[in-house]
DODREN-360750 format. One record per residue: x, y, z of N, C-alpha, C in turn. Coordinates in pm, whole numbers, plus 50000, padded with zeros to 5 digits. Example, Ala and Ser with C-alpha at 12.3 -4.5 7.8 and 13.67 -1.06 7.14 Angstrom:
513194943150780512304955050780513204967050780/512854977550708513674989450714512905000350787/
end
This chain:
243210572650334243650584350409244320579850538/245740583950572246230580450715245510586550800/245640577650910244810583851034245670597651084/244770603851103245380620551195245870612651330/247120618651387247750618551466247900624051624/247470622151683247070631551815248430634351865/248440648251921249860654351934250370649552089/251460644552104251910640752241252310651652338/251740648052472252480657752581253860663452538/254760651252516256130656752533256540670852388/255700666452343255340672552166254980683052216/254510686252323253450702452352254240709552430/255030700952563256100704152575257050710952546/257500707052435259120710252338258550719352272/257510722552242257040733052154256880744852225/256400742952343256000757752449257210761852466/258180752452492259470755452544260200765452417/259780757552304260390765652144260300780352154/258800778252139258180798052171258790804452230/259050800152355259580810552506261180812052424/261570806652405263100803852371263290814052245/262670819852177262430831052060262110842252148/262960853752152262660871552221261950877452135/260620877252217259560884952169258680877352097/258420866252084257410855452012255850857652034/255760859452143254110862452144253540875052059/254400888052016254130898751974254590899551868/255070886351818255780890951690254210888551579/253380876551663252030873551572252940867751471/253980858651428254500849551321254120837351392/253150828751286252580818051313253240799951251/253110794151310253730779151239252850770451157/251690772751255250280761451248249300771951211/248410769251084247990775651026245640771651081/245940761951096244580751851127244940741551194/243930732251265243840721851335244270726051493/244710716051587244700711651706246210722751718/247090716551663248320731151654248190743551649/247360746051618246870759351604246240768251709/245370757551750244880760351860245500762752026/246850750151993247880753752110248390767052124/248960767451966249900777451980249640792451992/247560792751921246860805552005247010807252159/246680797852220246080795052350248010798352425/248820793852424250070795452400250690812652436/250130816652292250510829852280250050844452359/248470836952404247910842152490248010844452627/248680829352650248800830052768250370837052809/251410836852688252380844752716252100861352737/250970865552668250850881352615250120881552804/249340880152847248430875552936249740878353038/250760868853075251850868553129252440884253148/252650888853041253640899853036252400914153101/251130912853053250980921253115250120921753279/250100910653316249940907253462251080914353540/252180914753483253900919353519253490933653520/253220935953451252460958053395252110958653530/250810953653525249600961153606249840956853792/251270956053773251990954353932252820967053948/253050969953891253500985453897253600998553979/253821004454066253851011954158253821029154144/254941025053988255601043053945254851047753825/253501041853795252971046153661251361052453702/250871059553662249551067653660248421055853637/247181056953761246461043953760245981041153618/245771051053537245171049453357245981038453321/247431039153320247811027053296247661013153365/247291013053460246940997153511245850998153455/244921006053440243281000253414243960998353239/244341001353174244750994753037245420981553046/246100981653207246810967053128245360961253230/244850958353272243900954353375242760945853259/242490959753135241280957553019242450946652920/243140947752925244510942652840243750920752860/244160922453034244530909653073242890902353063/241960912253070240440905553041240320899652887/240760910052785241290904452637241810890952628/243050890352702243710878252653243080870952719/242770867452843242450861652926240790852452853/240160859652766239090855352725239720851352601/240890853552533241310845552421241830831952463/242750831952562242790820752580242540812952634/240960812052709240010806352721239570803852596/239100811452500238330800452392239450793552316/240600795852296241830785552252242170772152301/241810773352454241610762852509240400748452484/239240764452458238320753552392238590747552301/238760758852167239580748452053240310738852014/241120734752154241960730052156241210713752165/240130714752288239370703152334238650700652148/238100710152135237230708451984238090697651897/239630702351847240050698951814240700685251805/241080684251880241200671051935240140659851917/239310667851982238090652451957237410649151874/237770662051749237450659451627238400647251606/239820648351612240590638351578239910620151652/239400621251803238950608751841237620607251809/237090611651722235770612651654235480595551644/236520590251543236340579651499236640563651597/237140566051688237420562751838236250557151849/236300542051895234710535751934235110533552097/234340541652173234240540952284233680530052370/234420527752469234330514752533233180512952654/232000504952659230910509252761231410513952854/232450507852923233350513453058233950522153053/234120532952947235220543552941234940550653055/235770559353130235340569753198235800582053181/234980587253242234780602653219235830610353272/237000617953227237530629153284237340639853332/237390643553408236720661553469237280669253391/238830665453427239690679153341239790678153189/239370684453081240180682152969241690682352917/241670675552807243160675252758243440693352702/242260699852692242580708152632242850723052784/242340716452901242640722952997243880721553045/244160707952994245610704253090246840714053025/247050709552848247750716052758247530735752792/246630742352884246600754952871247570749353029/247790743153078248100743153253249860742853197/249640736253135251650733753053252150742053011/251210755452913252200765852881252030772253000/251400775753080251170783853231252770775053305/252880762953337253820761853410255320760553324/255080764553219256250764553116256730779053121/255620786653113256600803253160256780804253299/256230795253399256680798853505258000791153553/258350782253439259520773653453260940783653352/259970790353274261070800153197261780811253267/260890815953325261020831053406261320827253589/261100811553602262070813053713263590808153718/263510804053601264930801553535265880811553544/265140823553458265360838053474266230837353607/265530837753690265530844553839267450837053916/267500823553854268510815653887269670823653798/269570831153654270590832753636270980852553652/270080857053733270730871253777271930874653859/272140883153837273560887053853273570899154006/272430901554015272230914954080271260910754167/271030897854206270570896554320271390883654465/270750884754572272190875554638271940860554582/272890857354676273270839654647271870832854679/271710839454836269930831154885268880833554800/268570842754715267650843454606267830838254480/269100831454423269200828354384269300809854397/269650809254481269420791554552267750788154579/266800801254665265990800154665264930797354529/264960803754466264880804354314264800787054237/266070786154239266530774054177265680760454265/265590759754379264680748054449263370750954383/262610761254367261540765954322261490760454167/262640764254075262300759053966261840739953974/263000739454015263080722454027261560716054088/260910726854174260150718854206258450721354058/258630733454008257850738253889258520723453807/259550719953769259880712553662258900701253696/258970697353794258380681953854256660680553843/256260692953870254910697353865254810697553732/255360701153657255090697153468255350686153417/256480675953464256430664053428255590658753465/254750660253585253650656053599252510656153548/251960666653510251270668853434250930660753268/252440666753221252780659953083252310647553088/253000638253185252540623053265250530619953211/250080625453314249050630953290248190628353173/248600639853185248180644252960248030629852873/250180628352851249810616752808248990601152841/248890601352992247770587152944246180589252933/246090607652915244400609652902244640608652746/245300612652652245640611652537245170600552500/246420587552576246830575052509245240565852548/244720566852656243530559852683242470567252608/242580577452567241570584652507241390574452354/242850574652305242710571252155242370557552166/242040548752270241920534552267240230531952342/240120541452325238620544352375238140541552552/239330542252599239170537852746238790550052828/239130561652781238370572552839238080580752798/237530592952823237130602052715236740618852828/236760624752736236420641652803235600645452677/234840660752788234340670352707234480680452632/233810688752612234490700752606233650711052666/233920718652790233670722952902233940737452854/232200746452869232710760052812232830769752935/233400779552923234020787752999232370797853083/231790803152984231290814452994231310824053083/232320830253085232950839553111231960851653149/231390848953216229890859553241230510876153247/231560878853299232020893753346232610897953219/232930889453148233530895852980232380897152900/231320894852919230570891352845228850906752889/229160920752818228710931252914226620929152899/226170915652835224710913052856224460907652950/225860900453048225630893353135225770894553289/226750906553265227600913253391226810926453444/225890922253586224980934353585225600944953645/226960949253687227690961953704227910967053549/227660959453430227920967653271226720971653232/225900963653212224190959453171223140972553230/224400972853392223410982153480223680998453471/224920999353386225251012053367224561020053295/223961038353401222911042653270223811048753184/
end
């Protein structure tokens, strides 16, 4: 059996970038990756785009408060989906370095790979949508220059990252370091745990 393949930064990259680049992808629910570590991106991914769009809602000024408290319950939804996608993502993965003989000296990462990969599609729509902002037509020149330094400096903050990623990846698979998988518990989504829900008669 070939060894499973651990997916590269630049690989997670080009793929977030894919999604955004399709109108309307998060809502269309048409999937690529059916199981495994892909799968798990491209939940965690989709979430965090849907998550995106309605953070944008519940800023709103000209709509009846019923609607923010829908997009408000909206962004707790996704927001707890893609948190556990994220987990999956760590799951996933280390199923793949399962077989990885770890080195007495490895050390320990704080952040996971599967935290970092949720930090990449986060600065990937914010690299999409300030892109946006550089090519309007209907706003001035200074918001638009302003804009554009802003992207450039989002781009740099993701190559960094990616950077990142890949040598927690690449030392990961050589057993030089290693992560967990770090659960969320989300106590306020969760209404056995949250005593403003628990406490309601």
């Amino acid at each position: 059996m070939a060894k499973q393949k651990l997916p590269s930064s630049s690989e997670i990259v080009a793929f977030h970038d894919s999604c955004l680049a399709v109108p309307g992808w998060a809502k269309s629910g048409a999937r690529k990756f059916a199981a495994g570590e892909w799968n798990a991106i491209e939940d965690n991914h989709r979430f965090n785009c849907l998550l995106w769009d309605e953070e944008d809602l519940a800023r709103r000024k000209s709509v009846p408060d019923a609607e923010i408290a829908k997009n408000k319950r909206a962004i707790d939804g996704f927001n707890q989906k893609r948190n556990d996608a994220t987990e999956r993502i760590d799951e996933q993965l280390l199923a793949v370095l399962d077989a990885v003989t770890r080195m007495p000296r490895a050390r320990l990462n704080s952040e996971t790979a599967g935290a970092m990969t949720d930090r990449l599609s986060i600065l990937s729509l914010k690299c999409c949508h300030m892109r946006r902002q550089t090519l309007r037509a209907d706003v001035t020149e200074a918001h638009v220059q302003e804009c554009a330094v802003k992207l450039a400096r989002l781009t740099e903050q993701r190559e960094d990252l990616a950077g990142c990623l890949g040598r927690l990846l690449a030392e990961a698979s050589r057993g030089e370091a290693y992560f967990k998988v770090y659960r969320q518990f989300k106590m306020y989504n969760d209404p056995r745990l949250n005593p403003a829900v628990y406490g309601e008669k």
